[in-house]
N, C-alpha and C positions, 0 to 999 in steps of 0.2 A: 605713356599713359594716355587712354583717350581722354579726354572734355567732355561732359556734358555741354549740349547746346544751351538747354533750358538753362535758367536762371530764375531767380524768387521773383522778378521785374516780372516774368513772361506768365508765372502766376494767374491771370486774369484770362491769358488765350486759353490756356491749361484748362481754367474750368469752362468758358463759353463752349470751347470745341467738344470737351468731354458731355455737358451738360444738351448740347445740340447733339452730337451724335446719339446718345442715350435715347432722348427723345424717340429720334429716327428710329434706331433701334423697335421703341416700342409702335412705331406707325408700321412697320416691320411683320410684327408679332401680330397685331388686328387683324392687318389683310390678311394673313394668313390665315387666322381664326376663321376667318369671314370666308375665305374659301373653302375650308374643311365644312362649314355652317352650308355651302350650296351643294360644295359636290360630294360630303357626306365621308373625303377621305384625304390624306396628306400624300397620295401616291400621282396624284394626275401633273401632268405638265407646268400648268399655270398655279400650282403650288411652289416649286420652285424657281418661276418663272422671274425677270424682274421686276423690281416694285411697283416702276411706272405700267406697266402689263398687268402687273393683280389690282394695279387701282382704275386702267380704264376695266377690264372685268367686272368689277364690282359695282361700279358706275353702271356699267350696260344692264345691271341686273337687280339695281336697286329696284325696292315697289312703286310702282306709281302711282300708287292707289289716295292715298291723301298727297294733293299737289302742293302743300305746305310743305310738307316733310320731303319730298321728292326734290325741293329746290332749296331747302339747306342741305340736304345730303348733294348735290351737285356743287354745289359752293366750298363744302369740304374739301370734298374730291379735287377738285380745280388748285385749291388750294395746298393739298396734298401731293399731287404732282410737279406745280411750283416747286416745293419742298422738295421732294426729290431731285431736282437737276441742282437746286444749289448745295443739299448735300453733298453729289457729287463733286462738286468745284470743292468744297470743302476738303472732301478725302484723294482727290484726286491733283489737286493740283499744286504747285509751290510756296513759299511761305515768300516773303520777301523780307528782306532782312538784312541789317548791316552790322558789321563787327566791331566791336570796340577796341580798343588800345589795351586790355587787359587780354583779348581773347574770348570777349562772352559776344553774346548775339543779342540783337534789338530784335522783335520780331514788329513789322509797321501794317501788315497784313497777308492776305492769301490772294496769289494772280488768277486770276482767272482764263485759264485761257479754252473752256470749253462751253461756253453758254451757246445756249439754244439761239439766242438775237445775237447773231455774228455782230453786230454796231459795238456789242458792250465786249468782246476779246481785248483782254490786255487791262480790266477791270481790275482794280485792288478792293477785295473784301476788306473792309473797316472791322476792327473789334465793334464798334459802336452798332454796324450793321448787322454782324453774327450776335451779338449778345439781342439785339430785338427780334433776331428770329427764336429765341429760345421759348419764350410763351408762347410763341404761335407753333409750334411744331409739339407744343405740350396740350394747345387748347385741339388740335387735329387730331393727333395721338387719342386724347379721351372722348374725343366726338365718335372716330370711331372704333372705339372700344365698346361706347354708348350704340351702335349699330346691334352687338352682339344681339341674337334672338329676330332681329328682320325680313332678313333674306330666309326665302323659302328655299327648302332643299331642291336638285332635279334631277 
């Protein structure tokens, strides 16, 4: 019979990772929005391009017509691509974790072993640190959502 790793204890990574990925998910769903919104269709390259590439696109092509609005949509974006390489550490990389005398699993965080600042390899993601990215990738997500109607088609 296999085991379950999970456990009711691990509860809490369950919902940060789900509730973080989700998220992504919908920063996901925007850019894409927001491409189909330039290039007028979901067939060209940089639609199914990846995330961190439809978000510098999006960026090179924001208006910059009111320089207010052109520097918090830059500050998204920055933000938004942040967001992406730590999702990836998220989905890509190992839990760390130690086993109990029962047979269940502690989970203590996620290794990192792919960041962009080679200094931080071998980084343990914290619960405490994934659960504080989850508004911030909620308040990105609706920012650009909130883009929708901007971008001029070409």
């Amino acid at each position: 019979m296999i085991q379950a790793l999970l456990n009711p204890d691990d509860d809490p990574w369950v919902w940060a990772v789900g509730r973080f990925m989700m998220n992504m998910g919908v920063v996901e769903s925007a850019t894409r929005l927001s491409v189909v919104e330039i290039t007028g269709s979901d067939q060209g390259a940089i639609f199914s391009d990846d995330l961190a590439a439809r978000i510098g696109y999006l960026r090179k092509r924001y208006p910059r017509a009111v320089a207010e609005r052109h520097a918090q949509a830059a500050k998204v974006f920055a933000v938004a691509l942040k967001l992406c390489g730590f999702r990836n550490i998220i989905a890509h990389c190992p839990l760390v974790m130690t086993k109990r005398e029962d047979g269940t699993f502690d989970i203590h965080g996620i290794l990192s072993f792919t960041p962009k600042d080679r200094t931080k390899a071998g980084e343990i993601i914290s619960l405490e640190e994934l659960t504080g990215r989850i508004d911030e990738t909620a308040k990105v997500a609706q920012e650009l959502l909130n883009m929708q109607g901007v971008f001029a088609a070409t």
